[in-house]
C-alpha positions as CSV (number, residue, x, y, z in Angstrom):
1,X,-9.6,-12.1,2.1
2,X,-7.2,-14.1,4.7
3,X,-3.5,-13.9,4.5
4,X,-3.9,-17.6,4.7
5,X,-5.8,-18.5,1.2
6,X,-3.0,-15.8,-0.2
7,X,-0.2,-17.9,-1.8
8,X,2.7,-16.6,-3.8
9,X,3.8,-18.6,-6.5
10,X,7.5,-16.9,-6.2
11,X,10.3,-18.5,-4.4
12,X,10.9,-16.9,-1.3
13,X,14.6,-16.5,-2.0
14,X,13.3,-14.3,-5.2
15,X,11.2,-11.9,-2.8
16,X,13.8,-11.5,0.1
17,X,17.5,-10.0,-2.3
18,X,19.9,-9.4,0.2
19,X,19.6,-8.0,3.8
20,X,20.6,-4.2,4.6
21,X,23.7,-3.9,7.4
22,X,23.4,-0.1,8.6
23,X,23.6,1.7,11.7
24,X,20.4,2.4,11.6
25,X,19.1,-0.7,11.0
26,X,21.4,-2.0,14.0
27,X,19.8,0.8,16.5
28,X,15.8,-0.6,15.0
29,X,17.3,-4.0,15.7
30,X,18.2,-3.0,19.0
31,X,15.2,-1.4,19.9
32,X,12.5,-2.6,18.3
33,X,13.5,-6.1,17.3
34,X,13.0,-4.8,14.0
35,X,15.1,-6.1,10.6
36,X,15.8,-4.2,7.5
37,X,15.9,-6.2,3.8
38,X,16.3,-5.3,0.6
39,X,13.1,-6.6,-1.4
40,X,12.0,-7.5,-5.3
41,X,10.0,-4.6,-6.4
42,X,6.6,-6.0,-7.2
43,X,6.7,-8.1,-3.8
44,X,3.8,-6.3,-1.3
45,X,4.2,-7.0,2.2
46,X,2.3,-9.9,2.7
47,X,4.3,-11.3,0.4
48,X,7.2,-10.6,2.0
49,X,5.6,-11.6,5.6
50,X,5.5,-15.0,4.2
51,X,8.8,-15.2,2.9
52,X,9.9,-14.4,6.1
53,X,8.6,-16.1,7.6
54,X,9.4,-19.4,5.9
55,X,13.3,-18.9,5.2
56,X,13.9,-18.0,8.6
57,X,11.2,-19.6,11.0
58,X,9.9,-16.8,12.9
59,X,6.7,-15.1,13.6
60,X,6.2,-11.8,11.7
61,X,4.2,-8.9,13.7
62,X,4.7,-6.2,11.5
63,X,6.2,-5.0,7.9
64,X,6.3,-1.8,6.5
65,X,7.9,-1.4,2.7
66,X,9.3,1.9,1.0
67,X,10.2,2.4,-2.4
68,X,13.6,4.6,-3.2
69,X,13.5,6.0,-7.2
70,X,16.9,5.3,-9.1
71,X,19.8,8.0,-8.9
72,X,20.3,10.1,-12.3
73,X,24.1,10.0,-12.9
74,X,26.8,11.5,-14.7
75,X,29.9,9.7,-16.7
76,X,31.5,12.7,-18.7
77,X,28.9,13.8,-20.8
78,X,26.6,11.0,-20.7
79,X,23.6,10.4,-18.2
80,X,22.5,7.3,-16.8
81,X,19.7,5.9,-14.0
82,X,20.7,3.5,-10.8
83,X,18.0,1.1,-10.6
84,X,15.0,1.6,-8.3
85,X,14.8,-0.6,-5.5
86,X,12.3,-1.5,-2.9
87,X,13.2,-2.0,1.1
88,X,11.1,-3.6,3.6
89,X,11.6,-3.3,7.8
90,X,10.0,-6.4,8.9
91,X,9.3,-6.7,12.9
92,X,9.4,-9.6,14.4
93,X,7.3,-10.7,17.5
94,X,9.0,-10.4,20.9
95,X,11.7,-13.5,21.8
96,X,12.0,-14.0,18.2
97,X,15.2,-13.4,16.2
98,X,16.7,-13.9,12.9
99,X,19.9,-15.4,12.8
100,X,23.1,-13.3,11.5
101,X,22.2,-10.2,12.7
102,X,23.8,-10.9,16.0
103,X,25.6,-7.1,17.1
């Protein structure tokens, strides 16, 4: 099936949470022109492609996702879970950039 005839029928603001400012996602930015968000879990990555691509008007070449289980944690003698959380590296083609991740 297409990418194309694939539509999502959630906003892309609800796919794309917050994007991720670390020094390693500065050195992929750097290097590979490569961008590091933090993503709704159930999103898959064409998903995300698309919301991409429409918040921020550039051409997507690449996106690769990886999901990070929840933290077990301790307050005195009681236990509790961090939430899971999903994180997508999105590449973008060459001469393209997304704005606010200026170094």
């Amino acid at each position: 099936m297409s990418e194309h005839l694939i539509h999502s029928r959630k906003h892309p603001r609800n796919i794309i949470l917050e994007p991720m400012f670390t020094e390693k996602s500065s050195n992929m930015l750097s290097n590979q022109n490569s961008y590091c968000f933090k993503v709704a879990r159930d999103a898959n990555k064409i998903e995300i492609r698309q919301a991409i691509e429409s918040i921020f008007s550039v051409h997507v070449s690449e996106v690769n996702t990886m999901n990070f289980k929840g933290k077990s944690k301790r307050m005195g003698r009681y236990t509790g879970q961090r939430p899971s959380w999903k994180k997508a590296i999105v590449t973008v083609k060459a001469g393209d950039a997304i704005p606010g991740f200026e170094l």
